[in-house]
N, C-alpha and C positions, 0 to 999 in steps of 0.2 A: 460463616460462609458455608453455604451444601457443597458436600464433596462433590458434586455433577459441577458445581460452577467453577470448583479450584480444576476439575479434569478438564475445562472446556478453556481456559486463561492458558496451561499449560499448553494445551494443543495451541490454539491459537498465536501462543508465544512463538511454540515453536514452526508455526508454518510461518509464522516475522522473518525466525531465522534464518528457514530456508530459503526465503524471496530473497531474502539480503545477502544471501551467503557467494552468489557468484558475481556483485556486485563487488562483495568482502575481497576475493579474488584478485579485484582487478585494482583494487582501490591505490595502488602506491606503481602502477607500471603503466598507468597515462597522466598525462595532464588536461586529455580532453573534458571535458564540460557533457556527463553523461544524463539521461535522461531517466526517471523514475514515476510513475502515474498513481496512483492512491486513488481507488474506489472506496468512500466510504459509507456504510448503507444506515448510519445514526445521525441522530443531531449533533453536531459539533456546541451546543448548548451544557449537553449532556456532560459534567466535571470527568465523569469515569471514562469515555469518550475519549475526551480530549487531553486527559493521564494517560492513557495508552498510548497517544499517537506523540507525545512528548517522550514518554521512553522509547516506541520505536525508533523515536530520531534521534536520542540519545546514545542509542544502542548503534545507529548508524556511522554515527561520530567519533565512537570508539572503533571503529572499523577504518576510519580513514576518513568516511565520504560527508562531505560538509553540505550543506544546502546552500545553493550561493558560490561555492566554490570549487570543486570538483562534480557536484552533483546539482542537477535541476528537478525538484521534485514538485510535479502538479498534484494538488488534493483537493478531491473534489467529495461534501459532503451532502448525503442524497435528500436526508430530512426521512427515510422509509418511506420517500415517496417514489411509485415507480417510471413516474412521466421523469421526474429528474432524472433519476438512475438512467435512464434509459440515453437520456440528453448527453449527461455526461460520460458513459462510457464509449457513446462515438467520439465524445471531443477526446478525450484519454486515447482511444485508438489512432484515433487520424495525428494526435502528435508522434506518435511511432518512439513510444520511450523503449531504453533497453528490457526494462521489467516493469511490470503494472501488478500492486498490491491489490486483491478484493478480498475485503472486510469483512463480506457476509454471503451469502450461498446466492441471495438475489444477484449482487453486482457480479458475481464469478460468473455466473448462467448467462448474463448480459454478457458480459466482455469476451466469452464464448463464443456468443452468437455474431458479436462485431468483427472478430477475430482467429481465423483458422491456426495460427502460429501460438495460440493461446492454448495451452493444454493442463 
């Protein structure tokens, strides 16, 4: 693997962490049913894909927050198409989750533009 792609998994890893981190926060002092939105701008076909988005919820797991049971996580995958992207980051918006992951610089610029409280 090129060291630009191990620096870009790293970074990436860690912008996971930090979308998760004030979720992390809360995760053992409600019992409400929190909301989470998942921009993703790949195919979900894709193995490498679909490894990551199983360790971020893996990772989310070990934090407290369950899918299903503390937490409700929508993910919506684009395919790199930008009619979808575009589709799905209103529906992502208009559910009004606590936090919304984007995946990739496209779906971030969208949910931007959906979303002033978005920064």
């Amino acid at each position: 693997m090129q060291s630009g792609q191990m620096q870009r998994r790293k970074f990436i890893t860690f912008i996971g962490g930090a979308a998760a981190w004030p979720l992390a926060a809360r995760a053992q002092q409600t019992d409400t049913m929190r909301r989470m939105g998942v921009l993703l701008g790949w195919s979900e076909d894709v193995p490498e894909y679909r490894t990551w988005l199983v360790a971020f919820l893996q990772g989310l797991a070990e934090l407290g927050w369950v899918d299903g049971r503390n937490l409700r996580i929508d993910i919506r995958w684009t395919n790199a198409n930008v009619d979808r992207a575009q589709t799905f980051a209103k529906e992502l918006v208009d559910l009004r989750p606590e936090v919304i992951l984007a995946g990739t610089r496209l779906a971030r610029s969208l949910l931007f533009l959906r979303s002033s409280p978005i920064r």
